[in-house]
Every structure is written in C-alpha cells, then in structure tokens.
C-alpha angles and dihedrals in degrees: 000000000000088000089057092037086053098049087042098057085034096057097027113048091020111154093208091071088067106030101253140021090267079071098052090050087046087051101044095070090054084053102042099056102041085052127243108306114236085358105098092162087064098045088087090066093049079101105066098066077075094059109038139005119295114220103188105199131168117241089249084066098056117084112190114216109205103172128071085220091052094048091056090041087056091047096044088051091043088045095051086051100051114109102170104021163345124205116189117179111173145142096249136339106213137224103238124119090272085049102054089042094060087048085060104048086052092059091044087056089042086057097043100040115051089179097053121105129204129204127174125182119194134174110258104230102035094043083058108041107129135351106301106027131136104296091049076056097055100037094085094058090046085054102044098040109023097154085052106039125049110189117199131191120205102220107181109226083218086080110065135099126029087335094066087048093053097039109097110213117274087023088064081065086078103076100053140328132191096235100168113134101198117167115180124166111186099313093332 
C-alpha cells in the first residue's frame, strides 16, 4: 500500500510537471475534487480538502522524526534559525532536560532577534498539571519579553461548573484536550 501511495503523490501532484511547487498547489484542487485518479481507495478522502487545508507533498519532502531527542534537536535548530516567527501549538511542553534546552534556545533568539515573535498554544489542563509543568516554563520568557512572546492556554468549555470541581487532575483530561502540534518557523 505505501509503495502505491507513494507512486500515486509522486505522479500525480508532482511539481516537476509545472516548473515549481506553486504548480503542484494549483494542480492539487483540480485533483481533489475530481477524486484520485486510478486510486479508488483514496476517493473517500476527496472530501477533506472542503473542510480543512490541503497540503499536497511528495513523499521526498517529508522527513520522519522517530526519537523524542531528534524531535527537540529539529525544533532547537529550527528555532535558532527563526527570524519572524515561531508558532508552537501543542498539547505540553514538558519540563525534562530537552525540554529546558529548547526553552532556552527560545529566549537566546528572543534576545538576538527584536523583530521575532513568539506564540505557544498549550492545552489548559494538561500545560498546568503539577507544580512545575509547561506554563511555569514559559512564564520567564512572558515575563522577560512580553511584546515578543504570547503565551495561550486551550480550556475546554466542557469543563466549568460543578463538573470542573469534581473533576481530579488527569481525569479532568476526559472531557477535551487542545492536541494540535503545530510547529511553524517564518514560513518552515
């Protein structure tokens, strides 16, 4: 199946055919709604491109990350590169040593760059679960660089009320979560 998924993006939304990448997102509405030629399987997603963005891509632009360490590595160097800005939605961010080191790779590009702005959305309940926890992380650089750094916190309206008093951490997590993960670096 990934073998015919991957001829299918690569011969289908290939950019080559139309000189640039632009060509290939011109191309991919045209796609989308007449279905996925030869490809009936896929035909049940034609759909999707109607309810959220469609980002056609070719399976040589895609880079799996499959360690914890490499993912923080890939957002420390992406960070360090950034110029305009950085957006991070994610559930948590975490208080480990990776964790810490990427927090302070986002205040060293804060200092260097005036112009670069920084926005993090976490999940409520799980950002603040415990002492230390993701928003205690983030709060330094709130403080230090408020122009530069918004910091947002996802609090599902499911959770008010008596509901919300009842509710024990971790078991308030039932009832709805922000899980984006949403890492974008200028226009990267």
């Amino acid at each position: 199946m990934m073998l015919y998924l991957r001829r299918l993006f690569s011969q289908e939304l290939s950019p080559a055919a139309h000189g640039d990448f632009l060509g290939c997102l011109q191309q991919a509405p045209s796609l989308l709604a007449t279905g996925f030629p030869g490809a009936p399987a896929l035909e049940s997603l034609s759909w999707l491109h109607n309810l959220a963005p469609c980002f056609p891509l070719r399976g040589d632009q895609i880079q799996v990350i499959h360690e914890p360490k490499h993912f923080y590595e890939t957002l420390v160097q992406r960070i360090g590169q950034a110029k305009r800005r950085i957006v991070l939605a994610s559930l948590y961010l975490g208080t480990g040593q990776l964790e810490n080191a990427m927090v302070q790779t986002l205040r060293h590009s804060l200092e260097q760059q005036s112009e670069l702005r920084l926005n993090v959305l976490l999940d409520f309940t799980r950002g603040t679960r415990g002492t230390f926890n993701s928003k205690t992380m983030l709060l330094p650089l709130v403080r230090d660089f408020g122009s530069q750094v918004q910091l947002s916190l996802y609090h599902t309206p499911d959770l008010r009320g008596m509901t919300k008093r009842l509710a024990p951490p971790r078991w308030n997590e039932l009832l709805g979560l922000q899980h984006m993960k949403v890492y974008l670096f200028d226009d990267a």
